[in-house]
VEXDREN-2710 file (C-alpha; in Angstrom, 1 decimal):
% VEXDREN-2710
k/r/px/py/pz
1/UNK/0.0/0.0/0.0
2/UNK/1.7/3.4/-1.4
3/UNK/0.0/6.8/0.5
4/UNK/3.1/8.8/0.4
5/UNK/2.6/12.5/1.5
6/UNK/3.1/15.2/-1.1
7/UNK/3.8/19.0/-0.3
8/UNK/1.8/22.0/-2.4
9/UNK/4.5/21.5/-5.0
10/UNK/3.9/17.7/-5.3
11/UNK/7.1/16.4/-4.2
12/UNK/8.6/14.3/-1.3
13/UNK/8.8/16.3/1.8
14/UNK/12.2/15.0/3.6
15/UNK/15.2/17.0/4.8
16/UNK/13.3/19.2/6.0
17/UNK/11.3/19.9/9.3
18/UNK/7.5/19.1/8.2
19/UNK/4.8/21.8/9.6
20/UNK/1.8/20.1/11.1
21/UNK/-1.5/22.4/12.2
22/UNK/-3.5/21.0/15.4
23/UNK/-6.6/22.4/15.7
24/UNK/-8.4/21.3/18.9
25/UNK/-9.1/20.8/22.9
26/UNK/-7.1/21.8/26.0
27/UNK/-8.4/20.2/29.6
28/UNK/-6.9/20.1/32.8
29/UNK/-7.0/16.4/33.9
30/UNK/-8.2/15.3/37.4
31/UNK/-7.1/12.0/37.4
32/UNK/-8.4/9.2/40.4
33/UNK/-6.9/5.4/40.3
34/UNK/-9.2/2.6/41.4
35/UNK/-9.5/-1.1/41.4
36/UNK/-12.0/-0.7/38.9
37/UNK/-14.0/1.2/37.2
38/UNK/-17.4/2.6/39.0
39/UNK/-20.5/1.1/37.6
40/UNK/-23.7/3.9/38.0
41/UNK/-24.6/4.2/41.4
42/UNK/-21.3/3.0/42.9
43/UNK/-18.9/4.6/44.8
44/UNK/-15.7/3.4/44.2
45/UNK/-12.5/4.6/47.2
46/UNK/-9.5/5.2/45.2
47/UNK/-5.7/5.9/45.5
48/UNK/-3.6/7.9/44.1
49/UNK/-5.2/11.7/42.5
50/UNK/-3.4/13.5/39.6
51/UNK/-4.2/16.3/38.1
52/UNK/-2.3/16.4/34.4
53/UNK/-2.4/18.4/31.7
54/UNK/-4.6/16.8/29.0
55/UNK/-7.1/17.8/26.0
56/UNK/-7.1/15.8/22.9
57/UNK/-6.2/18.6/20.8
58/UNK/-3.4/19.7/23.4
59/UNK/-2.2/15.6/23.3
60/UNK/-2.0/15.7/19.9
61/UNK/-0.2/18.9/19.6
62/UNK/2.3/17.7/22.3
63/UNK/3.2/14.8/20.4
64/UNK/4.0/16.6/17.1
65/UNK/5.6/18.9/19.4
66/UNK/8.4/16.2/21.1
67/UNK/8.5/14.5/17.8
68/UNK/10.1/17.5/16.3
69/UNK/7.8/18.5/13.8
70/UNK/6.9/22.3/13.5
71/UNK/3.6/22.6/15.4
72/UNK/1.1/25.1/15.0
73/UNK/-1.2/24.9/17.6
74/UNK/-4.9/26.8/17.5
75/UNK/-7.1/26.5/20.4
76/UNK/-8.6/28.3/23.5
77/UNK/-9.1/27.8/27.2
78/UNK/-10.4/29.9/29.4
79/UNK/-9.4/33.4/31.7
80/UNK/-9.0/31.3/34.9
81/UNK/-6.0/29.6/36.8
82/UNK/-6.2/25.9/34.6
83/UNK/-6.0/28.4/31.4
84/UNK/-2.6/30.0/33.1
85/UNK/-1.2/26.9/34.0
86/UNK/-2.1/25.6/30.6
87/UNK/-0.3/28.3/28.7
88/UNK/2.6/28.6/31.0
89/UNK/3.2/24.7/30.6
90/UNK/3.2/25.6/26.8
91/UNK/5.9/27.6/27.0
92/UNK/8.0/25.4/29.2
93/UNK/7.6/23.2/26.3
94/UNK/8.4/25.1/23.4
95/UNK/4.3/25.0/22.0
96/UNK/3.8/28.3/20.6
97/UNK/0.5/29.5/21.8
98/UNK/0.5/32.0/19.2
99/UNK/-3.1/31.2/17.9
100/UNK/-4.2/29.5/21.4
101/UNK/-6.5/32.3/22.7
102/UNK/-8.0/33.1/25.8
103/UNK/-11.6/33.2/26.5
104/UNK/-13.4/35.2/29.1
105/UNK/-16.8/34.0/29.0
106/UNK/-15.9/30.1/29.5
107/UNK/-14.3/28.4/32.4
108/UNK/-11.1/26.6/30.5
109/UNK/-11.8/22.6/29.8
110/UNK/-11.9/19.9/32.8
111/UNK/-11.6/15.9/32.7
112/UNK/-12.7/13.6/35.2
113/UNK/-10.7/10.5/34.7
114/UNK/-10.8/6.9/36.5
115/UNK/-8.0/4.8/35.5
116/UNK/-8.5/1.3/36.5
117/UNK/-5.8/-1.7/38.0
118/UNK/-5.9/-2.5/34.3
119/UNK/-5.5/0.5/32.7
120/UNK/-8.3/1.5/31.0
121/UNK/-9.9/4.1/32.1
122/UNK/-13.1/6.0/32.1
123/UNK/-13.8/9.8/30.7
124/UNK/-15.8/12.5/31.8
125/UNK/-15.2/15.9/30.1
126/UNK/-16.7/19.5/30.6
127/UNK/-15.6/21.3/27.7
128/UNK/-15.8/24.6/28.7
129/UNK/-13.6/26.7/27.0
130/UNK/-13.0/24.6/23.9
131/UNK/-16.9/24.9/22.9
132/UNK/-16.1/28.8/22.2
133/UNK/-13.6/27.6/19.7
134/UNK/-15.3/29.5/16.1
135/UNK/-14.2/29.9/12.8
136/UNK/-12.9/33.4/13.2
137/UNK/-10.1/31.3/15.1
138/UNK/-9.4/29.5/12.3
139/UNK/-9.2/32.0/9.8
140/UNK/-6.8/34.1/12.7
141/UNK/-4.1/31.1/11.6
142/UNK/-4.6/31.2/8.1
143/UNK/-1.3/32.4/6.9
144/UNK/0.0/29.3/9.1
145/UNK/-2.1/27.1/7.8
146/UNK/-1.5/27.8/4.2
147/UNK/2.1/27.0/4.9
148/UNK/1.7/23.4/6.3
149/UNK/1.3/19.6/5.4
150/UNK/-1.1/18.1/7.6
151/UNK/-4.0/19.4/9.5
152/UNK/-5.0/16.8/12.5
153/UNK/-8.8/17.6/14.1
154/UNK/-10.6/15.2/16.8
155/UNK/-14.1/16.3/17.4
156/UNK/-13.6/18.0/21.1
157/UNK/-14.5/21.2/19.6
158/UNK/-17.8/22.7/18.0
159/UNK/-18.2/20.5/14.7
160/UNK/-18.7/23.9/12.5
161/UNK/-15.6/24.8/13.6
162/UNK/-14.0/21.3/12.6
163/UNK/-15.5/21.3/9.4
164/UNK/-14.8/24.7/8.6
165/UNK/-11.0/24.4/9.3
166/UNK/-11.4/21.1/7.4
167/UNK/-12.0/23.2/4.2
168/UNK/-9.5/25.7/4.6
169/UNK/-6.8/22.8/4.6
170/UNK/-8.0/21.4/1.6
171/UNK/-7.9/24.5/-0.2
172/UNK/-4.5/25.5/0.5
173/UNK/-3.5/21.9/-0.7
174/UNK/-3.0/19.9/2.9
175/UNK/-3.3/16.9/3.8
176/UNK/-6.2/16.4/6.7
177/UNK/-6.6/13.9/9.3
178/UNK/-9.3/13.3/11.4
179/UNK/-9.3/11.7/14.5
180/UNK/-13.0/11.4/14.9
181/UNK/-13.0/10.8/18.9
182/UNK/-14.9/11.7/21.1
183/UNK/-17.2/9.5/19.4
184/UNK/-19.9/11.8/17.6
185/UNK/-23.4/11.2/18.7
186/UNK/-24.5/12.1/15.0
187/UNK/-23.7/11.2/12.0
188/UNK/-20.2/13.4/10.4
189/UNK/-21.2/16.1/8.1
190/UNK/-20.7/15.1/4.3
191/UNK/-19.2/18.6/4.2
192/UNK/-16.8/17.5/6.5
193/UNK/-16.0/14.0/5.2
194/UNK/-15.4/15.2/1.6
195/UNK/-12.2/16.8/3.0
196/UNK/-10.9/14.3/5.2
197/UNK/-7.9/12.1/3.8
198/UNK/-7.2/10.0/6.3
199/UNK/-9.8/9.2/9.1
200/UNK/-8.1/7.7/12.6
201/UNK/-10.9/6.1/14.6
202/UNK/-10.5/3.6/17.1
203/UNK/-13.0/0.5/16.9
204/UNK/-15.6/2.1/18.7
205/UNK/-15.4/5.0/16.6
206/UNK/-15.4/3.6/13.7
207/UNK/-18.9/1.5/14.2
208/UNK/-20.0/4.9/15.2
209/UNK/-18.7/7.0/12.3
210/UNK/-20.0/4.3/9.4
211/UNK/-22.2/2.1/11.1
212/UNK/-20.5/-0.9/10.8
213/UNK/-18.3/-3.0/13.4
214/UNK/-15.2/-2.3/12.0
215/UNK/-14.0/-6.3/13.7
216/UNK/-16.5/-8.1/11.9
217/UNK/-16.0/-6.1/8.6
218/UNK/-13.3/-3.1/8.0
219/UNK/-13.2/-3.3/4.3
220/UNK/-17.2/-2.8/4.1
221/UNK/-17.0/-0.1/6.8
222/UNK/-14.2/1.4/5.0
223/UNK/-15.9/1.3/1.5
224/UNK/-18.9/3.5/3.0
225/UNK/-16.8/6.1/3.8
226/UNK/-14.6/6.2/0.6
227/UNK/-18.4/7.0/-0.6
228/UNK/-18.1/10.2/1.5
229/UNK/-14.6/10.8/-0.2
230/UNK/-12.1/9.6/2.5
231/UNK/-9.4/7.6/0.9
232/UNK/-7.7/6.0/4.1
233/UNK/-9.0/4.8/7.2
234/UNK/-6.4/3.2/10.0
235/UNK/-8.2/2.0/12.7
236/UNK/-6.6/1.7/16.2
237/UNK/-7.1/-1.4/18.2
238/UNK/-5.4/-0.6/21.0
239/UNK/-2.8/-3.8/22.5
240/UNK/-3.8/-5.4/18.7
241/UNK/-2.2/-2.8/16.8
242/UNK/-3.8/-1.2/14.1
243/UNK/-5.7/-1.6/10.6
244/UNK/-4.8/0.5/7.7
245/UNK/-7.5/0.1/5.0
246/UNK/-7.4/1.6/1.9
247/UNK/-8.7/0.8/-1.6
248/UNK/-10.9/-2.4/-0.5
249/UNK/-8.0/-3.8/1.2
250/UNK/-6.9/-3.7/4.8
251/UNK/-3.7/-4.6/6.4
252/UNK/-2.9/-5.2/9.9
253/UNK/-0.2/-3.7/11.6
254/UNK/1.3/-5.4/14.5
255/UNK/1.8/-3.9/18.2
256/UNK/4.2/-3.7/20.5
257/UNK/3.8/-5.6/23.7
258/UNK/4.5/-3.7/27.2
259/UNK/3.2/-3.7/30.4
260/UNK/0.7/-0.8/30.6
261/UNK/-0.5/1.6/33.5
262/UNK/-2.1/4.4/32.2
263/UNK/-4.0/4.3/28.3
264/UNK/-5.4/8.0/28.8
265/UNK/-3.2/9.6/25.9
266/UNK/-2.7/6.3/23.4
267/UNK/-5.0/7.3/20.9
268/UNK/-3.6/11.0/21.0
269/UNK/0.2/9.7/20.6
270/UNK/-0.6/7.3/17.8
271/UNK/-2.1/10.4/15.5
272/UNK/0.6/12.8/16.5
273/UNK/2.7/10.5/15.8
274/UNK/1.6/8.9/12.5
275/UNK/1.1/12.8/11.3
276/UNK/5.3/13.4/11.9
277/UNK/5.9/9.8/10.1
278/UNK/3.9/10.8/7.3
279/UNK/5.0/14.2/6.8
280/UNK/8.3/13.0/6.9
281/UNK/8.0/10.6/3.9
282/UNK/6.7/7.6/5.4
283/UNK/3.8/5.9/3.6
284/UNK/0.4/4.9/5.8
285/UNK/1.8/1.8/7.1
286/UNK/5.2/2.8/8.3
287/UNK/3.5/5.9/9.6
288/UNK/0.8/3.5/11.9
289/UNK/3.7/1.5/12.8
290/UNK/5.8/4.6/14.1
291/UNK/2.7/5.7/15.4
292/UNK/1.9/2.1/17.4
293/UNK/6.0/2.5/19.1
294/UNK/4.7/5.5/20.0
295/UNK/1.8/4.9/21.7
296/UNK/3.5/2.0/23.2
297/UNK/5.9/4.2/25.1
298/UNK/2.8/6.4/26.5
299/UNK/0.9/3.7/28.3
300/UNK/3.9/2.7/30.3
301/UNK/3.8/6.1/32.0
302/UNK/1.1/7.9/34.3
303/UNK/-0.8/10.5/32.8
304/UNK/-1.9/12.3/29.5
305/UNK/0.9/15.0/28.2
306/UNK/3.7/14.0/30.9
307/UNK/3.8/10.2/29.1
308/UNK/4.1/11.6/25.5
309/UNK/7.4/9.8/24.5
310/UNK/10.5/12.7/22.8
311/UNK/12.0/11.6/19.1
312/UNK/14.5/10.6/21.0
313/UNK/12.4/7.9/23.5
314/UNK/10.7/6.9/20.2
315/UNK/14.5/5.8/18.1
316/UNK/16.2/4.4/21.3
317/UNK/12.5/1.8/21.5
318/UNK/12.8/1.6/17.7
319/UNK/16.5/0.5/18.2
320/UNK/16.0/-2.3/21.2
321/UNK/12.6/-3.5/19.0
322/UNK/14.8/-4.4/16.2
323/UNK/12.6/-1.9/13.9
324/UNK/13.8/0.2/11.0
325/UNK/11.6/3.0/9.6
326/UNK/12.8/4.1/6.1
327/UNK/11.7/7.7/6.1
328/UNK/14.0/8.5/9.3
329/UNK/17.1/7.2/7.5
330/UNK/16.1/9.2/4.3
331/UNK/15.6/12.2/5.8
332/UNK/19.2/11.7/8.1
333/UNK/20.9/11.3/4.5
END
């Protein structure tokens, strides 16, 4: 299977530092462990209490961030202490919060997370800040947008807004990935689809997104939303890897075993990451692969942004795994 990325000009990008756009959520994690997760009604006394910095957006952007890709980052929280925090964090790590505004009217985002004795974990969100996130935001970052190779979205912002920065990628000639999580509770606008390239659910997701359990049947569930115009789908399966399915065929991409803790920011460090592998060069399934290392280095640790593996955590794994990803050596040539 050959997806390679192009830039604007139609050639390669390597050796040279690709330019990724985020657009998306920031949340300030409250995070409680417990031997399992509460079922309704239940109290459950827990152990340990975190509170991280999180966001799917802000995941996302981190990762493209420590994988040394040029990030451009748009997003909002709110005028209160979390939105402080959040942008002084930002700057500790070299995000640019250049179009990450501050909103008065909106408390800044908030997740309530249980994280079970077997790592999975349980979400609620009040999105707060992120729901103010409008199209004038957008276009405030068009000149940065125009200059990029991929646009990653998730759908923790206002869907207008996600469709509308959808279309501004596509016009200036970038590639667009959608990571459509939360799981929407109605059906994707055709408006949006049409300009997705690549579509990043998890299994869950997917069955949500086409209507079709993507186990039982990813080429079928693949081939109704190629209808809407979306060419690649890689579907994440969490400790069974991944499926990259593309042109009525799907292939499976194998996982890395380790002994997870925490699965809160998996999802978030397989897209940032498979954006950076294929802005680099790599083709869908090298980039799922380097996006499954990835997220195999982020569930070993506790939390959301403070597990995101550096480039460098990512080639020393790579390196004891015995794995060799092309597009790094081309563009060290």
């Amino acid at each position: 299977m050959d997806f390679t990325l192009t830039n604007n000009h139609n050639n390669l990008i390597v050796n040279r530092i690709p330019k990724i756009v985020v657009v998306g959520s920031i949340n300030t994690d409250m995070v409680i462990r417990t031997p399992h997760l509460p079922r309704p009604g239940e109290t459950v006394l827990g152990g340990e209490f975190m509170m991280n910095a999180g966001g799917k957006g802000a995941n996302q952007a981190m990762t493209v961030c420590r994988l040394d890709a040029d990030l451009t980052f748009v997003a909002k929280v709110g005028d209160d202490v979390f939105g402080r925090q959040t942008l002084e964090q930002f700057h500790k790590d070299g995000i640019k919060t250049d179009f990450v505004s501050v909103c008065d009217m909106y408390a800044s985002g908030v997740a309530l997370i249980n994280v079970d004795d077997d790592a999975e974990n349980c979400i609620s969100v009040a999105s707060g800040a992120n729901s103010a996130l409008m199209p004038e935001d957008i276009d405030a970052a068009a000149k940065a947008v125009s200059e990029a190779d991929i646009m990653l979205l998730q759908l923790e912002t206002p869907i207008e807004t996600v469709t509308y920065a959808a279309g501004m990628a596509k016009r200036y000639g970038l590639k667009v990935v959608l990571n459509p999580a939360p799981a929407p509770k109605e059906p994707l606008p055709a408006e949006l689809l049409k300009n997705v390239d690549i579509l990043i659910p998890n299994r869950t997701e997917m069955e949500v997104v086409a209507g079709v359990d993507a186990g039982a049947d990813p080429v079928k569930a693949t081939n109704i939303l190629a209808d809407f115009g979306v060419d690649v789908v890689v579907v994440t399966l969490g400790s069974h890897g991944a499926l990259v399915c593309h042109d009525g065929k799907c292939d499976e991409i194998p996982p890395f075993k380790v002994t997870a803790v925490d699965t809160t920011a998996a999802g978030d460090t397989f897209c940032g990451a498979f954006c950076v592998a294929l802005a680099e060069g790599a083709d869908v399934r090298e980039a799922a692969l380097f996006g499954n290392l990835a997220a195999s280095i982020t569930v070993t640790r506790d939390g959301a942004q403070q597990a995101i593996p550096t480039r460098k955590d990512v080639e020393i794994l790579a390196q004891e795994r015995g794995v060799e990803f092309k597009f790094m050596n081309i563009n060290k040539n």
